[in-house]
DOPA-432334 format. One record per residue (C-alpha): x, y, z; residue in three letters. Coordinates in steps of 0.5 Angstrom, whole numbers, m for minus. Layout:
% residues N
+-------+-------+-------+------+
:    c1 :    c2 :    c3 : rest :
+-------+-------+-------+------+
:     X :     Y :     Z :  ala :
...
+-------+-------+-------+------+
//
This chain:
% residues 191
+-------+-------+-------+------+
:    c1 :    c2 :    c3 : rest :
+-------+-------+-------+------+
:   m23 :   m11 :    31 :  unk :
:   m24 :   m16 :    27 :  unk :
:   m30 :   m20 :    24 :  unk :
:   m31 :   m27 :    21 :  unk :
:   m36 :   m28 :    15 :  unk :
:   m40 :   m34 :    16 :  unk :
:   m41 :   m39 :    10 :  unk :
:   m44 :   m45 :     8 :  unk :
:   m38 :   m50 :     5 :  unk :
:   m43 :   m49 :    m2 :  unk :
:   m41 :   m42 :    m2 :  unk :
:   m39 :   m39 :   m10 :  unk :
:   m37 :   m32 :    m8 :  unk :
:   m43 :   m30 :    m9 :  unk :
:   m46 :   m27 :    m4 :  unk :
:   m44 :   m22 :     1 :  unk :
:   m46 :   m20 :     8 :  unk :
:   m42 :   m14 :    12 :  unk :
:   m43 :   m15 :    20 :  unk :
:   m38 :   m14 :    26 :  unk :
:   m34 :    m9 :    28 :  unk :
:   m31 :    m7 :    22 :  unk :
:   m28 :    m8 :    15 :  unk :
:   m22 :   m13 :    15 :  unk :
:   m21 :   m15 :     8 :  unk :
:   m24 :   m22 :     9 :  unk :
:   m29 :   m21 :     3 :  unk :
:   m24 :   m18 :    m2 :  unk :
:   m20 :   m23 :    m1 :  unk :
:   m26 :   m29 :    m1 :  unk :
:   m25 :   m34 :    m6 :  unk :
:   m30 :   m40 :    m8 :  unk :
:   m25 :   m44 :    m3 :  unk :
:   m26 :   m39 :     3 :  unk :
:   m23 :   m40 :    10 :  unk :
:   m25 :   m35 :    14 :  unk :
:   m19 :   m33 :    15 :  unk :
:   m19 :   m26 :    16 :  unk :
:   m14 :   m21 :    14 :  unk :
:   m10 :   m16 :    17 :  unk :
:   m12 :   m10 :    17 :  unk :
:    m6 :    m7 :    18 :  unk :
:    m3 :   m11 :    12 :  unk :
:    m8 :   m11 :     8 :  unk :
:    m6 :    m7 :     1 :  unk :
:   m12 :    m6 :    m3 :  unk :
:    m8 :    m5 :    m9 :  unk :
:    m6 :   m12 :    m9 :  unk :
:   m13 :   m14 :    m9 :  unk :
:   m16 :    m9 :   m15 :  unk :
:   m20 :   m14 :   m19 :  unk :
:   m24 :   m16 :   m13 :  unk :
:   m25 :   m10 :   m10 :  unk :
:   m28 :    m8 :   m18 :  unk :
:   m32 :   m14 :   m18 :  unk :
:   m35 :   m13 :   m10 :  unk :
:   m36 :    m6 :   m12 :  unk :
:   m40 :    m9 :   m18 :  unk :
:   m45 :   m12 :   m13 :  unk :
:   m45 :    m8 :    m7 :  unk :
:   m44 :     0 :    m9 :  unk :
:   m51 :     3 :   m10 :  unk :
:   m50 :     6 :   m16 :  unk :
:   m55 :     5 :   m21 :  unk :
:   m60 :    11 :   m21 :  unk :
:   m66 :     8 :   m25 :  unk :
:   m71 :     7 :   m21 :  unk :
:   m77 :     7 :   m27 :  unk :
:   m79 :     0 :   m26 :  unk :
:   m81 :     2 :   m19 :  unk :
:   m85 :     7 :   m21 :  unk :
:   m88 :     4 :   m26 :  unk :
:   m90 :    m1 :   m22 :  unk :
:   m93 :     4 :   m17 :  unk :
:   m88 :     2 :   m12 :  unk :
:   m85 :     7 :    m7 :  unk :
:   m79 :     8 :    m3 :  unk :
:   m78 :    11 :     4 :  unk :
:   m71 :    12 :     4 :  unk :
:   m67 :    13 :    10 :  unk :
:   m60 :    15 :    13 :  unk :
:   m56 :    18 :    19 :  unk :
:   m52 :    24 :    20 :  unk :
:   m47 :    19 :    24 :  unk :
:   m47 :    13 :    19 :  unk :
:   m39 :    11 :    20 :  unk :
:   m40 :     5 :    15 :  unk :
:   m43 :     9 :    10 :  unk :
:   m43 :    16 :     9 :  unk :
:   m49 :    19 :     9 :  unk :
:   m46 :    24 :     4 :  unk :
:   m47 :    18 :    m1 :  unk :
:   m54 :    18 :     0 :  unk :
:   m55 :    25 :     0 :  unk :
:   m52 :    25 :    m8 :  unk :
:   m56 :    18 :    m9 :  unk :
:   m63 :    23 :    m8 :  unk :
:   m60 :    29 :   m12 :  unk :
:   m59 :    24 :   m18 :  unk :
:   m66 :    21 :   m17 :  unk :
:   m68 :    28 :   m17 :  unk :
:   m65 :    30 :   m23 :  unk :
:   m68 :    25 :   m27 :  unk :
:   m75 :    25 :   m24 :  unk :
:   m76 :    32 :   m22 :  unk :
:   m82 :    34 :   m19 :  unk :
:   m85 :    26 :   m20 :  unk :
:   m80 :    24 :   m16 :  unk :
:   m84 :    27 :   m10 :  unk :
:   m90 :    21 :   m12 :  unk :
:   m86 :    15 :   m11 :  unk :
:   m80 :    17 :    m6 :  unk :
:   m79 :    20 :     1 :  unk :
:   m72 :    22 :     3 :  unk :
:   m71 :    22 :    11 :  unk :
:   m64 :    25 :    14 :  unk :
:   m63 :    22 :    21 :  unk :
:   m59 :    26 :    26 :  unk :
:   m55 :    22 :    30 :  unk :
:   m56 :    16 :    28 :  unk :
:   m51 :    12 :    26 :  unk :
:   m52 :     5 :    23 :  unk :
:   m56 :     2 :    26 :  unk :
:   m52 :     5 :    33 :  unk :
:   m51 :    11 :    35 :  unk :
:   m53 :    18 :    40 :  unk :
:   m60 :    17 :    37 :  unk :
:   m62 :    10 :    35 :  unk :
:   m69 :    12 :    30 :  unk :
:   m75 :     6 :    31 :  unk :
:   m81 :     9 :    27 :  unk :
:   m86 :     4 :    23 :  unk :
:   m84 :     5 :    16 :  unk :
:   m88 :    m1 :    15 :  unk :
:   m94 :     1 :    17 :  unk :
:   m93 :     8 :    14 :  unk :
:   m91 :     5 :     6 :  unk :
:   m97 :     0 :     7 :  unk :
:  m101 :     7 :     8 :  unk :
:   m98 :    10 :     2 :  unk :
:   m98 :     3 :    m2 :  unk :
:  m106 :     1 :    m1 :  unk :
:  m108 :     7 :     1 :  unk :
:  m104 :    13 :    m3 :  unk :
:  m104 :    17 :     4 :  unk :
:   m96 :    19 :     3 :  unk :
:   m91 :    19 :     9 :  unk :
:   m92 :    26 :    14 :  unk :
:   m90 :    27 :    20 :  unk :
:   m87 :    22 :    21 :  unk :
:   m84 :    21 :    29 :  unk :
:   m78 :    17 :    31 :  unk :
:   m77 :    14 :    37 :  unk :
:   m69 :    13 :    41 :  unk :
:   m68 :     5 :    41 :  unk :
:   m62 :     7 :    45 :  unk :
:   m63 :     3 :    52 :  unk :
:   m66 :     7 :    57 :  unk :
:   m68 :    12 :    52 :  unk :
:   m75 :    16 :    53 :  unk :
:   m74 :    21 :    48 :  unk :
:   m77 :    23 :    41 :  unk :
:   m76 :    27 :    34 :  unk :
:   m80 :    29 :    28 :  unk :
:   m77 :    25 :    22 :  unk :
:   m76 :    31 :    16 :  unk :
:   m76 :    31 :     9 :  unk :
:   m70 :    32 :     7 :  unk :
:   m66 :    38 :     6 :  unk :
:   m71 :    39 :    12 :  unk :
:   m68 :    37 :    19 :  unk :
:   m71 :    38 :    26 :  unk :
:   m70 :    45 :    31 :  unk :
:   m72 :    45 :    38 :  unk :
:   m77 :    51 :    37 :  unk :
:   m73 :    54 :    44 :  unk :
:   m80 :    52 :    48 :  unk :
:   m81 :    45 :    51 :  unk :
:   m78 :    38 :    52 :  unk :
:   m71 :    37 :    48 :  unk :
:   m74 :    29 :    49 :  unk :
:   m80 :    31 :    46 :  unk :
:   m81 :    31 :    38 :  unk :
:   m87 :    36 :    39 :  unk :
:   m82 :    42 :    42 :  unk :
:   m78 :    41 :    35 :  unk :
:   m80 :    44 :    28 :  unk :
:   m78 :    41 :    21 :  unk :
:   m73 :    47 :    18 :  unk :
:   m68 :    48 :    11 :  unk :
:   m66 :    54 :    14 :  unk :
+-------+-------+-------+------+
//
């Protein structure tokens, strides 16, 4: 499947949007003259392409772990990612977090909280987590009450089931009693 990028004639090659239904080499090939012509996937030599894929990287990969000014200015993260992530390994957040373990340590528990989803996907998937993250960062945020217990709700069409978000390593297992469909019959487990 092949997507096409939007732009606007003024566009500079600046600014990047990933949607559709997967990659196709569009935005690696872009210029500041962009067609939207897309390429074809089954063609397409990254290696002819290295300069661009290392400036595209420059600008979309998440690697710098330096979160101080967030912290210093009493900001807090609710990070996110599912099992089943097919566009971005959730592996990559899972290094990402231990990285900022490593150089926060215990403080990183102040500022940041890291949920593993199972079964979601990228923004798809066999369970679709809807919870209010608004309302619990605007909780931590004003009222210094940190994100617990946490419940997400399956967006998927016609889905009426629920589960507890755990902090990472932590994930949720059925307790053998109960609804599977309700986050009551689970509890949060690293073993």
């Amino acid at each position: 499947m092949q997507f096409r990028v939007n732009l606007p004639a003024e566009w500079n090659g600046r600014a990047l949007q990933f949607g559709g239904g997967g990659f196709d080499g569009s935005l690696v090939t872009a210029t500041g003259n962009y067609t939207a012509q897309p390429a074809d996937t089954y063609t397409f030599d990254p290696l002819q392409h290295v300069d661009r894929i290392q400036e595209l990287g420059e600008i979309m990969d998440v690697t710098d772990v330096d979160l101080t000014r967030v912290q210093a200015h009493g900001g807090k993260v609710i990070l996110t990612h599912g099992t089943i992530d097919d566009f971005i390994t959730p592996h990559n957040t899972v290094r990402y977090y231990e990285r900022q373990q490593e150089r926060f340590k215990d403080r990183l528990d102040d500022f940041l909280r890291f949920y593993m989803v199972p079964g979601w996907g990228h923004g798809q998937g066999r369970f679709v987590a809807q919870y209010d993250g608004l309302g619990a960062i605007v909780d931590w945020v004003e009222n210094g009450v940190a994100p617990e217990g946490l419940v997400a709700r399956d967006g998927n069409p016609g889905a009426d089931r629920t589960r507890p978000m755990c902090e990472y390593p932590a994930w949720p297992q059925h307790t053998g009693e109960g609804s599977i469909d309700d986050a009551e019959s689970f509890v949060c487990v690293t073993r």
